[in-house]
C-alpha positions as a Markdown table, in Angstrom:
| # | Residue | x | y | z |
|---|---|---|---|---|
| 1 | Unk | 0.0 | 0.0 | 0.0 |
| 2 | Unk | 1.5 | 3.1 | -0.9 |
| 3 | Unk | 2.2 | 6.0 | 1.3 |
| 4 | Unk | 0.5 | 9.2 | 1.2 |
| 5 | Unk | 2.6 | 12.6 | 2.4 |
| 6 | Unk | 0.6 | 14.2 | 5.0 |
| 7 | Unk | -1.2 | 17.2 | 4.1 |
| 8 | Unk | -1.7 | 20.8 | 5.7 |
| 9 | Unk | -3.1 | 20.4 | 8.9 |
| 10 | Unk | -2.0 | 16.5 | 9.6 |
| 11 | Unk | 0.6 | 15.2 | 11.5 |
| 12 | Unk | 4.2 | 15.7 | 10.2 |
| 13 | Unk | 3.1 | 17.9 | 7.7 |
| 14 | Unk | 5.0 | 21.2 | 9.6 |
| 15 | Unk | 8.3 | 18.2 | 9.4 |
| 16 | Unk | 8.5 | 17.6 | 6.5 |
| 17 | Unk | 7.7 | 21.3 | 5.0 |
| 18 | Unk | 10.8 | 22.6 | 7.0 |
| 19 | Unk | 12.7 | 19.6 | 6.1 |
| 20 | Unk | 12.2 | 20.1 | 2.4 |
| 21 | Unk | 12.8 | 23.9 | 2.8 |
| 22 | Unk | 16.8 | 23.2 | 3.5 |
| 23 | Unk | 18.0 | 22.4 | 0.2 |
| 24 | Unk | 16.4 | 25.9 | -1.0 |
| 25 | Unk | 18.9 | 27.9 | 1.3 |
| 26 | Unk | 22.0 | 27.2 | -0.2 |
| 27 | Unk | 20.7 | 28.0 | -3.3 |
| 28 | Unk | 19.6 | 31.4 | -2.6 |
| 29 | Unk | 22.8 | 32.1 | -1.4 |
| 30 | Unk | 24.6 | 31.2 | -3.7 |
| 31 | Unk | 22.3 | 33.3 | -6.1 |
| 32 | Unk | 22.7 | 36.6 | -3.6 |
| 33 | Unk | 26.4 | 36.2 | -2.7 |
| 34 | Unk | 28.6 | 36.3 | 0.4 |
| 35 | Unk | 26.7 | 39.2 | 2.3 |
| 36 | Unk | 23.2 | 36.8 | 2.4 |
| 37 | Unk | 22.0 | 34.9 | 4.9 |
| 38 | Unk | 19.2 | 32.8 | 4.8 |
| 39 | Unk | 17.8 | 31.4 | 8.3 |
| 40 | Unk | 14.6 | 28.5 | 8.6 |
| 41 | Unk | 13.4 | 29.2 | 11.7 |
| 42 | Unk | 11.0 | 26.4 | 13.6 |
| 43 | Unk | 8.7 | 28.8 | 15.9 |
| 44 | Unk | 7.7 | 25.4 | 17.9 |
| 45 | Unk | 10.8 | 26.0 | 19.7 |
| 46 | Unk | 11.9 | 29.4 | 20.1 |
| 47 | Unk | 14.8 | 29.2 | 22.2 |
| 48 | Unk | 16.5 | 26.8 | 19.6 |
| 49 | Unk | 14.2 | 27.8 | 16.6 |
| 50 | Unk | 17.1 | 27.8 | 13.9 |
| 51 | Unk | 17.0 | 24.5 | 12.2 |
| 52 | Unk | 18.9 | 25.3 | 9.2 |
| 53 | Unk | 21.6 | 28.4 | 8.1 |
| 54 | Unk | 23.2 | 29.8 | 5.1 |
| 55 | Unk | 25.7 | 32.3 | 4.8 |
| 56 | Unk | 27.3 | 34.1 | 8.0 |
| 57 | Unk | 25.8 | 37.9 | 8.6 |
| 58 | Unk | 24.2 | 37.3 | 12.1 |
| 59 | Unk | 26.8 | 34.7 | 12.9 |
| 60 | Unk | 24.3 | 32.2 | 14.2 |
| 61 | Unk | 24.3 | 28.7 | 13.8 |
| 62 | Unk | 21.4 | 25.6 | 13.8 |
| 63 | Unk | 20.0 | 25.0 | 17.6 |
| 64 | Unk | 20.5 | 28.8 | 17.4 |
| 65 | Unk | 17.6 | 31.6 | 19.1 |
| 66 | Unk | 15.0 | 33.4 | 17.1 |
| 67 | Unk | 15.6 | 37.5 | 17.6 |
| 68 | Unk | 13.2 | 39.7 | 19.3 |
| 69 | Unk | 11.5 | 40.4 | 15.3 |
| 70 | Unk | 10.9 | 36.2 | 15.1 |
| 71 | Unk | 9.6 | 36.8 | 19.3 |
| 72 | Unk | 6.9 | 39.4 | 18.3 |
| 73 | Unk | 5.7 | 37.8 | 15.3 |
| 74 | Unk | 5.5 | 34.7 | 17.6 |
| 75 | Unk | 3.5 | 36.4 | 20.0 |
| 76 | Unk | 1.1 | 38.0 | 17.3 |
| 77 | Unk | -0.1 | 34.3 | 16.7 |
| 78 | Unk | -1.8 | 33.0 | 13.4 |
| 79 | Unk | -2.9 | 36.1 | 13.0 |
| 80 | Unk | 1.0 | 36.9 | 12.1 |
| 81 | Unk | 1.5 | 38.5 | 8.7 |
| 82 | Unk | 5.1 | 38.2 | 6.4 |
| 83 | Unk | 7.5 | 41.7 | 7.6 |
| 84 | Unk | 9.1 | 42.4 | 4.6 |
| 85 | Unk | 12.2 | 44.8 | 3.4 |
| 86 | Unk | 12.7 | 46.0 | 7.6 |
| 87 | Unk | 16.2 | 47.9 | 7.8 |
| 88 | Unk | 18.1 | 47.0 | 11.8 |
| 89 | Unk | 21.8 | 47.0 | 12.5 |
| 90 | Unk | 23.7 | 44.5 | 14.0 |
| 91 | Unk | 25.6 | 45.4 | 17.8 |
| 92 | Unk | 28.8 | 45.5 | 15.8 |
| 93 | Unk | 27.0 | 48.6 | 13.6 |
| 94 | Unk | 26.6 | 46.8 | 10.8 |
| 95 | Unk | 23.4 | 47.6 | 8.7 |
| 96 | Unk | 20.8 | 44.6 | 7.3 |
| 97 | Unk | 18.0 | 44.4 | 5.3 |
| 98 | Unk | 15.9 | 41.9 | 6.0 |
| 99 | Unk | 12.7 | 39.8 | 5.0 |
| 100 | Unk | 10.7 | 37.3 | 7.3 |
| 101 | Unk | 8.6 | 35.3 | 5.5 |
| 102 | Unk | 6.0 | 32.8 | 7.5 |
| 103 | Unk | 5.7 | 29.0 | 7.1 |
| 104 | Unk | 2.7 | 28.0 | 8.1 |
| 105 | Unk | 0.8 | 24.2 | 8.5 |
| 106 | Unk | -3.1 | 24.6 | 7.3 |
| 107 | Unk | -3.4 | 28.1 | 9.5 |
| 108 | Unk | -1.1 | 27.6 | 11.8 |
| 109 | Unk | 2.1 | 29.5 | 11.6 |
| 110 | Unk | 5.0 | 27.2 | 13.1 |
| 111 | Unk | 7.8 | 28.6 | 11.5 |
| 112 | Unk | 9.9 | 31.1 | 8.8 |
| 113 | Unk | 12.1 | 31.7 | 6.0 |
| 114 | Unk | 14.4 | 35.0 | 6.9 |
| 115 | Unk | 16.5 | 36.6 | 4.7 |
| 116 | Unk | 19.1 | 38.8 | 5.9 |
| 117 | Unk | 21.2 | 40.9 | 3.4 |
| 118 | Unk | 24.1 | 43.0 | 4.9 |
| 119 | Unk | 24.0 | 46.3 | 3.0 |
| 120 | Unk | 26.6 | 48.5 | 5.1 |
| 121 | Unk | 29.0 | 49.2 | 2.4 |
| 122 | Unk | 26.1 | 49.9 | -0.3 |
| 123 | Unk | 24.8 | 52.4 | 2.7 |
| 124 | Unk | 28.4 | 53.9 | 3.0 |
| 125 | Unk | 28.3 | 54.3 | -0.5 |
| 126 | Unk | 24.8 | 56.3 | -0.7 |
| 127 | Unk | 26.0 | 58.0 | 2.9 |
| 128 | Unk | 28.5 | 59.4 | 1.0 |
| 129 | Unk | 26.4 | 60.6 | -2.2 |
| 130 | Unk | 24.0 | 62.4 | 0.0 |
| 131 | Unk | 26.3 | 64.2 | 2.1 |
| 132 | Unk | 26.8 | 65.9 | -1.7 |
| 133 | Unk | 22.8 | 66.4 | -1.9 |
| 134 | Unk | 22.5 | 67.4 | 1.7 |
| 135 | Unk | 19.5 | 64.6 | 2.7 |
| 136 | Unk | 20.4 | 62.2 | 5.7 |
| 137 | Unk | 18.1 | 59.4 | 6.5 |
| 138 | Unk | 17.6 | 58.0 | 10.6 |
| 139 | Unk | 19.7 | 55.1 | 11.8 |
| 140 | Unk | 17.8 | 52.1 | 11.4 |
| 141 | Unk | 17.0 | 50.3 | 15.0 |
| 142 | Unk | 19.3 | 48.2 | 16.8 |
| 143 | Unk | 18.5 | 44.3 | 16.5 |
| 144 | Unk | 20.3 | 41.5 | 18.3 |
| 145 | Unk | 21.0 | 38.5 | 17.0 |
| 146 | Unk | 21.5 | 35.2 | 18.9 |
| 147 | Unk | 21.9 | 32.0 | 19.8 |
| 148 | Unk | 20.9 | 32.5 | 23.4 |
| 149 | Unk | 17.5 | 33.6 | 24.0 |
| 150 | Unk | 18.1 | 35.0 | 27.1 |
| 151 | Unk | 19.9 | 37.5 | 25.2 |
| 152 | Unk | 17.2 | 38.5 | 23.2 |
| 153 | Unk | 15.2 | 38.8 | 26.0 |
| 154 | Unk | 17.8 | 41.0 | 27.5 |
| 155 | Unk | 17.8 | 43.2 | 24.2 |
| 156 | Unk | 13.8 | 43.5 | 24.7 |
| 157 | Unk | 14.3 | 45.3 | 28.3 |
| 158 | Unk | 16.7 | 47.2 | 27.0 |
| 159 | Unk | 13.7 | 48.5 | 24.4 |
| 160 | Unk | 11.5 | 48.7 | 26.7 |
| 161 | Unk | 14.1 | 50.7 | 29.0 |
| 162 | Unk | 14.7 | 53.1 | 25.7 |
| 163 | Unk | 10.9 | 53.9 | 25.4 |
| 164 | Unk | 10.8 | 54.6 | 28.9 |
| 165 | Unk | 13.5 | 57.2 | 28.6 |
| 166 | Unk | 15.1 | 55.8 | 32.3 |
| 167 | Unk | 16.6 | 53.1 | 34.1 |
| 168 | Unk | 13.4 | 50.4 | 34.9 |
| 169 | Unk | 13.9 | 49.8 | 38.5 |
| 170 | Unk | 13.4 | 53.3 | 39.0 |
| 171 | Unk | 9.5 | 52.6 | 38.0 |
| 172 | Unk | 7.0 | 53.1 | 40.5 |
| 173 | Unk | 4.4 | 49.8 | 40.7 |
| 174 | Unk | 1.7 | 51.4 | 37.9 |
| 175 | Unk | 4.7 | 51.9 | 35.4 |
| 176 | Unk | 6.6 | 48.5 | 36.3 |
| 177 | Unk | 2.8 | 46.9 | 35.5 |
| 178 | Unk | 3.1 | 48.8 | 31.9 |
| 179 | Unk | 6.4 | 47.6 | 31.3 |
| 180 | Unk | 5.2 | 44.0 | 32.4 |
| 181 | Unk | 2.0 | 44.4 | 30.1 |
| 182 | Unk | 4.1 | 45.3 | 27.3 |
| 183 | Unk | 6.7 | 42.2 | 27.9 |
| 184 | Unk | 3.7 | 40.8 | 28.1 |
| 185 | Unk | 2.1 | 41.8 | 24.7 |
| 186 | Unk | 5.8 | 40.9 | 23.0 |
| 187 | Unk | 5.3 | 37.3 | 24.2 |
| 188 | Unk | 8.7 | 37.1 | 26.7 |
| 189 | Unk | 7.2 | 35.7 | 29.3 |
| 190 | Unk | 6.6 | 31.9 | 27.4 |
| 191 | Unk | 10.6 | 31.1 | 28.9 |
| 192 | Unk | 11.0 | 30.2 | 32.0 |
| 193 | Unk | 14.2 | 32.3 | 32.4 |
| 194 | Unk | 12.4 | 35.6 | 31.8 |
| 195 | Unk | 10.8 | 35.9 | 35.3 |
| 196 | Unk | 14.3 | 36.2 | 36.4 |
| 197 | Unk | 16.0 | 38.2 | 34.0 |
| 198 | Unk | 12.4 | 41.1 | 34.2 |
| 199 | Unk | 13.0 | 41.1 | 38.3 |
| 200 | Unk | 16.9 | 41.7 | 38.4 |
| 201 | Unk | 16.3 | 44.8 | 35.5 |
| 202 | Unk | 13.6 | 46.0 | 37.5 |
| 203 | Unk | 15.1 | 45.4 | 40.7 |
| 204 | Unk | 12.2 | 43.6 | 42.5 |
| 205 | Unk | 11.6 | 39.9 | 43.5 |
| 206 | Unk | 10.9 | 37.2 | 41.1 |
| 207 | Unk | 7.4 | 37.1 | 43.2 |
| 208 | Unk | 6.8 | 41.0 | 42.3 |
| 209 | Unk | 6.9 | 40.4 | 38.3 |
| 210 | Unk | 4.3 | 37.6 | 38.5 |
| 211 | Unk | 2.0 | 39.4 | 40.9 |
| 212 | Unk | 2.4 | 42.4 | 38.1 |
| 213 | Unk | 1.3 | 40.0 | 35.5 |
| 214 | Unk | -1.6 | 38.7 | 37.4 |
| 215 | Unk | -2.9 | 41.8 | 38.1 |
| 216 | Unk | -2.1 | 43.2 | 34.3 |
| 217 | Unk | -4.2 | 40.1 | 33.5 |
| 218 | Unk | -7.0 | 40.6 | 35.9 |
| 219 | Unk | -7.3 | 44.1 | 34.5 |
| 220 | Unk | -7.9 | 42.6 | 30.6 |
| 221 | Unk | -10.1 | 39.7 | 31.6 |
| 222 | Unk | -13.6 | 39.9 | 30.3 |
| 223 | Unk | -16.1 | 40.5 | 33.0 |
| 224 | Unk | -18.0 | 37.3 | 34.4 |
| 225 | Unk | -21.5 | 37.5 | 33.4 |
| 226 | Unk | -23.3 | 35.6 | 36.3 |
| 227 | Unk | -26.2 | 33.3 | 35.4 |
């Protein structure tokens, strides 16, 4: 009796999608040259979500963490939508365009084909014919990427920190609930380690943070309609 390959929405269909996605890598890199990287990211296990790598930009390797971009499409669910042509530099300064493009099973998104293009010497290039015109464009945002995701987690504080415009454990309890709501919102609170790594930036107990986030979540709950 022959075999049938599962289709969209049966078991080992998201398997063997991702696994027939690898080959495709090393092609498109060796189509785009030595400043692309392509990434197949499985978003069933975020802290290790890289399952295959081509090309060195981010310097990440298979078993390797999403970055906080792969963490807030994560958290946006199936209602998650392709990000395409986003501009972010690398902690060394370097400047990458990038495209993440969602892999889904039936509905279900469960994981993503990025491609990462390093494009600081064409920028250096058009930095220098605009200093002729007189136009200058904003630095693109910092992104950090990882093998570790407590790193990107770190690198989400520090964002939230940024948009605070202060140190976090300087909050008083209604603004460390904010903070907490947005951590929330960006999904950082699915690993276990981020309980610890919230409390020590904001310089309470481990206790604290989850009493935050139970009462952030009391506040959002629907109201009980009694019978």
């Amino acid at each position: 009796m022959a075999h049938t390959k599962p289709a969209p929405g049966e078991e080992g269909f998201a398997d063997r999608m991702l696994e027939a996605m690898k080959p495709v890598i090393d092609g498109l890199v060796a189509t785009f040259g030595s400043n692309c990287e392509i990434v197949l990211h499985d978003y069933r296990r975020p802290e290790a979500s890289v399952v295959a790598i081509a090309g060195s930009v981010t310097s990440r390797h298979v078993g390797g963490a999403m970055s906080e971009i792969g963490l807030d499409l994560l958290a946006q669910g199936d209602d998650a939508e392709y990000k395409l042509n986003y501009v972010t530099r690398t902690s060394d300064g370097r400047t990458i365009k990038s495209s993440t493009m969602l892999l889904r099973d039936g509905a279900r998104v469960v994981g993503a084909l990025c491609v990462n293009l390093d494009i600081t010497e064409l920028r250096m290039a058009v930095a220098a014919m605009t200093d002729l015109i007189g136009q200058n464009d904003p630095a693109p945002p910092t992104t950090l990427f990882s093998n570790d995701i407590s790193d990107v987690i770190t690198t989400v504080l520090a964002q939230e920190e940024e948009r605070q415009g202060r140190p976090l454990a300087y909050n008083t309890r209604q603004s460390r609930q904010q903070v907490v709501r947005a951590l929330d919102k960006r999904g950082v609170f699915r690993f276990p380690q981020a309980a610890n790594l919230i409390a020590e930036r904001l310089g309470v107990s481990r206790a604290t943070v989850y009493a935050d986030r139970t009462a952030v979540k009391q506040e959002t709950a629907p109201p009980q309609v009694e019978g």
